[in-house]
MARSE-113667 format. One record per residue (C-alpha): x, y, z. Coordinates in steps of 0.1 Angstrom, whole numbers, plus 5000, padded with zeros to 4 digits. Example, Ala and Ser with C-alpha at 12.3 -4.5 7.8 and 13.67 -1.06 7.14 Angstrom:
MARSE-113667
     u     v     w
  5123  4955  5078
  5137  4989  5071
This chain:
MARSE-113667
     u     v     w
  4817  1674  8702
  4816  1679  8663
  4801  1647  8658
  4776  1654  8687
  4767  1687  8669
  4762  1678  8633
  4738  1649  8644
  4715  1675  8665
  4714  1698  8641
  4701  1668  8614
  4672  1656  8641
  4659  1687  8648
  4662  1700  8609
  4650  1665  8600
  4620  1661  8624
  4605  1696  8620
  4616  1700  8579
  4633  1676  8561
  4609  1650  8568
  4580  1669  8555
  4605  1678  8524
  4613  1640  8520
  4575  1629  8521
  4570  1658  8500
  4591  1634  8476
  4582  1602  8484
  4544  1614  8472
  4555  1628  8442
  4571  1597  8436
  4543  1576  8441
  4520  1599  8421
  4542  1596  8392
  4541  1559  8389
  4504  1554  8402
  4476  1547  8375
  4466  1578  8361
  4429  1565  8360
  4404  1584  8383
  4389  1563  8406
  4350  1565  8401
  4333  1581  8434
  4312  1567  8455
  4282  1578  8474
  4274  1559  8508
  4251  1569  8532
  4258  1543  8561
  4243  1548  8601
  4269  1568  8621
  4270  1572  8655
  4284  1613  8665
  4300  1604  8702
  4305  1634  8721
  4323  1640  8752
  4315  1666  8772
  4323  1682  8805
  4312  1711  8822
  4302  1727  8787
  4269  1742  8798
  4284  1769  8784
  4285  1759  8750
  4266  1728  8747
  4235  1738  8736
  4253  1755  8707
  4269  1724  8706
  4239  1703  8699
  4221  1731  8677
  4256  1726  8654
  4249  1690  8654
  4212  1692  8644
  4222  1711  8616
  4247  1686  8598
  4240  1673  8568
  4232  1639  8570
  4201  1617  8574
  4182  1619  8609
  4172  1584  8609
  4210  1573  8604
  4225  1594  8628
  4226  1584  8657
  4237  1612  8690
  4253  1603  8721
  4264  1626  8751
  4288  1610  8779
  4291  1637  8805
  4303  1616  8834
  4315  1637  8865
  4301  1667  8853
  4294  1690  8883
  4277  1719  8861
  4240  1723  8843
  4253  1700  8812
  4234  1668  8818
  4202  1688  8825
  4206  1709  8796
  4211  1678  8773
  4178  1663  8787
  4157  1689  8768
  4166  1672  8738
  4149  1636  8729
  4173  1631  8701
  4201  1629  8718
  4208  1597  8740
  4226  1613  8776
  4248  1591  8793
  4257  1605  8829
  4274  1590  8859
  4284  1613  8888
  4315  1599  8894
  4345  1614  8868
  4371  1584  8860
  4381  1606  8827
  4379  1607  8791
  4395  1580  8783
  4367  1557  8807
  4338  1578  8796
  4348  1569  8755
  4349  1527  8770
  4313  1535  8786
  4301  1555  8752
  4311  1524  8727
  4291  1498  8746
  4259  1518  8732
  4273  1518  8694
  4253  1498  8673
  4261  1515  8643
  4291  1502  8618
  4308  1540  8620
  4313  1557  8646
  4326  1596  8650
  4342  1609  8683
  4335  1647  8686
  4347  1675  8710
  4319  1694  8731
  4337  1728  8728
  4338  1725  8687
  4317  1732  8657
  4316  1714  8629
  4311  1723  8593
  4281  1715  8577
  4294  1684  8551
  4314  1671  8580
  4301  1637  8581
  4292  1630  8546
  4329  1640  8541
  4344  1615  8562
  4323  1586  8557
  4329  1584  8519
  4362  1575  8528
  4352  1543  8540
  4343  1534  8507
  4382  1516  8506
  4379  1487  8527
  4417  1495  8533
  4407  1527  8553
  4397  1514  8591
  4392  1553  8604
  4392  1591  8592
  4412  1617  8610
  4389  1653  8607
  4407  1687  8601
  4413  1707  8640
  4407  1744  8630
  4415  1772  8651
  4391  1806  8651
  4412  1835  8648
  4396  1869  8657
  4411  1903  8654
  4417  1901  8691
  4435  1869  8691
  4464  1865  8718
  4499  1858  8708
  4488  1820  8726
  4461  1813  8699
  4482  1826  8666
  4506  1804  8676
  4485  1773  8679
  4469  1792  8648
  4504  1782  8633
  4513  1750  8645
  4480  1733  8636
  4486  1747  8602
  4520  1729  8602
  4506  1696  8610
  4477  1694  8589
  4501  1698  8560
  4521  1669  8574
  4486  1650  8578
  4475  1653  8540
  4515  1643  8530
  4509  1618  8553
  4478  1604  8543
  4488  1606  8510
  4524  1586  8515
  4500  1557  8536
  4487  1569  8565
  4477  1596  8588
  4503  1592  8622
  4476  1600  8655
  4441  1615  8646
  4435  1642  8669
  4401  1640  8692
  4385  1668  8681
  4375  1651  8654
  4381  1613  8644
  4364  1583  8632
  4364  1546  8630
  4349  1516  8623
  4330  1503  8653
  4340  1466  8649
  4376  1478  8654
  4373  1494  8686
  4391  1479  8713
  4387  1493  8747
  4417  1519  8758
  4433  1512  8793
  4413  1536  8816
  4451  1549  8829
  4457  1568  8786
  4462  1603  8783
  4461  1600  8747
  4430  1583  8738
  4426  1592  8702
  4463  1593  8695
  4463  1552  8709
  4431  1540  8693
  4440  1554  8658
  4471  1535  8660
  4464  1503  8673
  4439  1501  8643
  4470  1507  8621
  4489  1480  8637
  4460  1456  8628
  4468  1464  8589
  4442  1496  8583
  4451  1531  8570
  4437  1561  8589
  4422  1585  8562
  4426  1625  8565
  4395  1642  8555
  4406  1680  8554
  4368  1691  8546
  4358  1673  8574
  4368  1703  8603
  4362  1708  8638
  4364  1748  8648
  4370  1760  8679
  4387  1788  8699
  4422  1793  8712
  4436  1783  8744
  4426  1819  8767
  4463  1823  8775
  4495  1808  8773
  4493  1793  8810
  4464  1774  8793
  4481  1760  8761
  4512  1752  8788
  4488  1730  8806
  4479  1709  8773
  4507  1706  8761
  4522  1695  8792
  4498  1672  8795
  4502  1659  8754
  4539  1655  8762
  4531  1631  8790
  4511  1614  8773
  4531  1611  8742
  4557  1592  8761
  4526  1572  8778
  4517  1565  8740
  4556  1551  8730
  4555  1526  8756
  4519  1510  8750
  4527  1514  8711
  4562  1499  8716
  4556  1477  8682
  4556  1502  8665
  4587  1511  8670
  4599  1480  8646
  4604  1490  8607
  4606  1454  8598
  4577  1447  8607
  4555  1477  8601
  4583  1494  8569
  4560  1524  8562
  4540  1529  8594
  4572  1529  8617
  4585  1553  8593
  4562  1573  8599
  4558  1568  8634
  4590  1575  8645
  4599  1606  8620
  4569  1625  8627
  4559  1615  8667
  4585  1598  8688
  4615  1623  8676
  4592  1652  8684
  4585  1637  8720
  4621  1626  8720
  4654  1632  8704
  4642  1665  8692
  4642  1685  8725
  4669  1667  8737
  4689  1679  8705
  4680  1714  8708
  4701  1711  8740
  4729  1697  8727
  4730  1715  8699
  4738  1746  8717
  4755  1727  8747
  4785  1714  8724
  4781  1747  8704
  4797  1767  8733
  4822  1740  8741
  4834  1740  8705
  4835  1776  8707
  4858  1776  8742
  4881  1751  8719
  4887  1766  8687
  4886  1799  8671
  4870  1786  8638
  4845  1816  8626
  4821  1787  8620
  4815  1781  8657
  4812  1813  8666
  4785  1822  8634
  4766  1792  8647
  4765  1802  8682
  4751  1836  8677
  4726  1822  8651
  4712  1802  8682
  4718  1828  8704
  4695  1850  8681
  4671  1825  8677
  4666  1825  8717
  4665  1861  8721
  4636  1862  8697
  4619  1831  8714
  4623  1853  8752
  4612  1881  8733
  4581  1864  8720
  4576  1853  8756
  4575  1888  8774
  4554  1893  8742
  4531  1868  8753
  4526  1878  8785
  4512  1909  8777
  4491  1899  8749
  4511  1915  8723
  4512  1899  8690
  4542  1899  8668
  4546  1871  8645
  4588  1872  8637
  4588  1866  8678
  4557  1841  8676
  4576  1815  8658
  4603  1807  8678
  4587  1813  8709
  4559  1787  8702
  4583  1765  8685
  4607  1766  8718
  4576  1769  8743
  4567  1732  8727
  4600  1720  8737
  4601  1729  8767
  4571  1713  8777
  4581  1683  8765
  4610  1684  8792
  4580  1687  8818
  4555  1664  8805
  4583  1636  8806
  4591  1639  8837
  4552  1644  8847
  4554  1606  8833
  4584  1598  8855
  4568  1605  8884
  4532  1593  8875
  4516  1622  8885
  4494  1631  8852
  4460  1619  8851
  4437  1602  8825
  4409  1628  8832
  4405  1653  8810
  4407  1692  8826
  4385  1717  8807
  4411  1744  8790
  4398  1781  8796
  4394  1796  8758
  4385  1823  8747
């Protein structure tokens, strides 16, 4: 039980800290021992091709599109295509009021995943961006990600996910608010260290002559191209001025929902990405791999539960005040996390409660996205989250 507990407690505080501490390290490292030369900059205006996906967003397309128009980047090299396949709502006929943009529409919905397959057979251009419909990007967004390609090295860019806070903001959207803070610090250690670990569909790039076509059955579309152009030998870039903005999940049913649905498709995404899972074969990107994703989808929730499983055994066994100081530490910790979800519920924000409850409310979905995969029940296409 002892040695059960000590190496819970070291995935979970590894996983969620001490790798971020160690990379932390590892980049200062390589910093210090790097040329201390400054690489001279350079400017390259190549065609891009801005994909965007996009169902039932009448919504917000045309907002959408008015973003787009408004990037800075040449007209005549970049190039704008729509996939709105099963869309039941005004969004293809919205999207025909605009010449510029090239619509691609089929009635029947197969999912993201098909839609992105049926997108790439009309890229003629060497880049090629994927883009949410529901987010707004900043105005240097492409010139800031295809400078990157610059280093032959670099075979797509990862964009920054940015959530809009408001003064109203539910407890749900501060702490995604949080979380996506968290991770794009990990992204830019990361990057820096070698490469960024899953670039995140709201906003991600890569070279077009590197796409291979995703089995239409992928939750995790993004997550699984970005890495299987790392397992061909190419870094994924972070470009952190590169940001896609958009709103919160409208409650925490919603954010449940995805991050159900993540979880699935995170264990989807181990299996198809099995390689990976080999350090001797890819040193730094299973490294990576495995300390920032497949513990967090894996060992990590599982440890929580064993950390305070053998906890109460070891506390039934022996009167050490050790035990007992542990045990009400995590019984603490999960008063705050219940308390953060009555919180929640009623749209009251608190951020000591917001924390652990978001931090625990991950976990737990994890539990119910794997066995959403168990049973094979979680499909490819892509449900619309209500935001607010």
């Amino acid at each position: 039980m002892v040695v059960i507990f000590w190496i819970s407690l070291f995935v979970v505080f590894y996983n969620y800290i001490g790798y971020g501490i160690l990379l932390y390290l590892l980049v200062k490292g390589k910093n210090f021992f790097a040329s201390r030369e400054t690489p001279a900059s350079t400017a390259i205006e190549p065609a891009v091709t801005l994909v965007i996906a996009a169902y039932n967003e009448a919504g917000f397309i045309a907002a959408k599109i008015r973003n787009t128009f408004e990037l800075d980047y040449p007209q005549d090299k970049l190039e704008l295509i729509c996939i709105t396949d099963g869309s039941t709502d005004q969004t293809p006929d919205i999207l025909r009021n605009y010449p510029r943009v090239k619509l691609l529409h089929e009635v029947q919905r197969n999912g993201k995943t098909a839609a992105l397959n049926r997108a790439m057979q009309h890229v003629t251009t060497p880049l090629v961006i994927f883009c949410d419909a529901n987010t707004l990007l900043n105005r240097e967004a492409i010139r800031n990600i295809v400078k990157h390609y610059a280093d032959e090295t670099v075979g797509g860019v990862a964009g920054e996910k940015k959530i809009i806070r408001s003064d109203n903001e539910n407890t749900a959207g501060a702490g995604e608010g949080i979380y996506w803070k968290y991770e794009s610090f990990l992204k830019r250690l990361d990057a820096d260290w070698y490469t960024v670990v899953g670039a995140a569909g709201e906003l991600f790039s890569i070279r077009t002559a590197l796409f291979q076509p995703v089995e239409k059955e992928v939750i995790l579309d993004d997550f699984i191209i970005s890495l299987r152009i790392n397992e061909r030998g190419y870094r994924i870039a972070y470009a952190p001025d590169a940001y896609a903005m958009e709103t919160p999940s409208s409650d925490i049913r919603e954010e449940h929902k995805r991050k159900v649905r993540i979880s699935a498709g995170g264990f989807q995404a181990i299996v198809k990405l099995k390689a990976l899972l080999n350090i001797f074969r890819y040193p730094k990107l299973s490294f990576q791999y495995i300390s920032h994703r497949v513990l967090r989808w894996t060992l990590s929730p599982l440890s929580l539960l064993l950390l305070l499983l053998t906890n109460i055994i070891l506390v039934q066994e022996t009167a050490a005040w050790w035990w007992y100081g542990c045990l009400v530490a995590q019984l603490l910790f999960y008063i705050a996390a219940f308390t953060g979800f009555v919180l929640a519920e009623k749209q009251i924000k608190n951020r000591l409660f917001q924390i652990p409850f978001y931090f625990l409310f991950m976990n737990i979905a994890v539990y119910q996205g794997f066995f959403r995969y168990l049973k094979g029940n979680q499909s490819a296409a892509w449900e619309k989250s209500k935001r607010r």
